[in-house]
N, C-alpha and C positions, 0 to 999 in steps of 0.2 A: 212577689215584691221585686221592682226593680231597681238598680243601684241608684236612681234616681229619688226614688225612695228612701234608699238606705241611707244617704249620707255620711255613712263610713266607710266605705271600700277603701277609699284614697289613704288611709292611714295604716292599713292593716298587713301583717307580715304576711310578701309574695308566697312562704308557706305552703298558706290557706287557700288552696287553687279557687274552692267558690264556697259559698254558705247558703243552702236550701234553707224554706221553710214551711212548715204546712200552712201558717195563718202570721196572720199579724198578733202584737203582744203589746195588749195596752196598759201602759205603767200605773199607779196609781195618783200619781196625777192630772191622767185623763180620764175626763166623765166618760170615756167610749166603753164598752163590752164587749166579747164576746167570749164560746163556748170554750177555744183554747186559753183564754187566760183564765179562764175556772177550773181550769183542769190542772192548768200549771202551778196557781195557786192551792188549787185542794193539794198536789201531789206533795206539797212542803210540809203535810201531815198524813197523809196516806200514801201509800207505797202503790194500792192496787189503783190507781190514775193514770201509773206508768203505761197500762194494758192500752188504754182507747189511744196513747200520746201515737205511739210503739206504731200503731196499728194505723193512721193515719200516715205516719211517717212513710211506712212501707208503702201506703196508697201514692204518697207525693212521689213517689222515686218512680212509680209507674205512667203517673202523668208526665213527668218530667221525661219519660222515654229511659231513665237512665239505664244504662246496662249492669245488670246484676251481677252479669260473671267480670265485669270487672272491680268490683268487689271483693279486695283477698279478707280482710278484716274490720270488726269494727268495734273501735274504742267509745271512751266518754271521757268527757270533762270532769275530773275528779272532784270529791271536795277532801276538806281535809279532815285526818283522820279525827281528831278531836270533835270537829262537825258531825263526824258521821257517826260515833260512839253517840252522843248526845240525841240526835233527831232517829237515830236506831238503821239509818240507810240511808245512801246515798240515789238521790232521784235520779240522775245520769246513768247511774248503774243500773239501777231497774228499766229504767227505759234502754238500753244496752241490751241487756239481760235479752229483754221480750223482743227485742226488732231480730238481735241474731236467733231466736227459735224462728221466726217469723221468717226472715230471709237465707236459714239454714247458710248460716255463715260462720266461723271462731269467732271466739272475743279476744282481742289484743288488749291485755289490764298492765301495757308499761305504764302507762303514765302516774304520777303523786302529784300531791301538790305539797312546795315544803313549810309554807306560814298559815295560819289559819286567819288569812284576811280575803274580804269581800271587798273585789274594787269597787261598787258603785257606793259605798262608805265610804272611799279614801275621796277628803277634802281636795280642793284645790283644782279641779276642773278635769276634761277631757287627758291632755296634757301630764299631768301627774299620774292619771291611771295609767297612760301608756310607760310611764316609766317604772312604776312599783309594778306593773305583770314580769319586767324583765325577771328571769332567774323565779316567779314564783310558781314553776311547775317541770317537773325533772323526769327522766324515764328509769327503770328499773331493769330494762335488757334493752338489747340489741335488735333492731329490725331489720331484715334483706329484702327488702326492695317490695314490699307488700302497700297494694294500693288500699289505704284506710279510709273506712268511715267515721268521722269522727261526729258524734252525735252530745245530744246536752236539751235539756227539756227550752232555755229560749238563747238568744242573742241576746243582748242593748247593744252594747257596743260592737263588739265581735273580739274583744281584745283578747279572753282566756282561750278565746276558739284558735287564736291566728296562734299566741302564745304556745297550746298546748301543740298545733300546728307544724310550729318549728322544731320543738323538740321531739314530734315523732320524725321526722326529716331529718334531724339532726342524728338521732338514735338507728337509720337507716330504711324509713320510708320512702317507697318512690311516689308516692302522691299520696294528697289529704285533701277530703270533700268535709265541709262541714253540713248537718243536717241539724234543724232542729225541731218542735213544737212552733214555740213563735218566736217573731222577730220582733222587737220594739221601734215603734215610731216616736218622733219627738218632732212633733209639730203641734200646734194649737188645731183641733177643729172647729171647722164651720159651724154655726147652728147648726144647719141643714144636716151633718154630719152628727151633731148632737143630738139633733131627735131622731133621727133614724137608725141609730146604732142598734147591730142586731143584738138579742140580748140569751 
């Protein structure tokens, strides 16, 4: 996907150097499909979907050329702990989990989140979300200068990516990649695009 595509770059905290993604993420108000948004979808009630997310991810870092050994760490987009008592786990974590067996890397677990809200609930537009992430996600220690993977099963916005983004920077990152499953589009499709959707 490119920023072209994204139509969010322009908004999102410098932070967030860039945001990968294996696939596209189609919301539910697009008739489109595909395998990663079933995956994404099933993992909000199974934990073992993190496996196949994990393991694409790692495949994307390899098409992308990226360098592994600059890779010192990789986090997740947390959810909140209340959320995660409830749903039994947190899917960022699991996909976390699995990419660092995978790319034989640590996990960095500063980051919390301190409210148990979902911005794409908070009412009132783009705009509002970007101001309710401010402060809704805090680190737990200290980082020296560790280049982070910051990972999370998708994007829409990119705002908790760029958010938690800041606060590993803040807490002493020297750089943050975002990586995810999928990316959300917001655009209406073509028919053409409607009947072809892979499925």
């Amino acid at each position: 996907m490119t920023e072209d595509d994204c139509g969010f770059h322009w908004f999102l905290d410098p932070a967030l150097t860039r945001i990968r993604a294996v696939s596209v993420y189609y919301t539910v108000q697009d008739p489109r499909d595909n395998l990663m948004t079933k995956h994404v979808l099933s993992l909000k009630t199974d934990r073992e979907y993190a496996v196949p997310i994990a393991l694409a991810q790692a495949l994307i870092l390899h098409v992308y050329s990226l360098d592994i050994d600059e890779i010192d760490a990789i986090a997740h987009v947390p959810i909140h702990q209340e959320k995660k008592r409830d749903r039994g786990f947190d899917q960022g974590e699991e996909i976390a989990s699995h990419l660092s067996t995978i790319l034989e890397k640590p996990r960095s677990n500063v980051l919390v989140k301190t409210q148990n809200i979902i911005l794409h609930s908070i009412p009132g537009g783009l705009m509002a979300r970007r101001e309710k992430v401010r402060g809704l996600y805090g680190s737990s220690a200290l980082l020296h200068g560790e280049r982070i993977l910051l990972v999370d099963d998708i994007a829409t916005t990119g705002l908790d990516l760029a958010e938690c983004a800041k606060v590993l920077k803040q807490a002493g990152a020297g750089q943050v990649n975002g990586l995810v499953g999928g990316r959300a589009v917001f655009r209406i499709p073509t028919s053409e695009e409607t009947h072809e959707a892979p499925q």
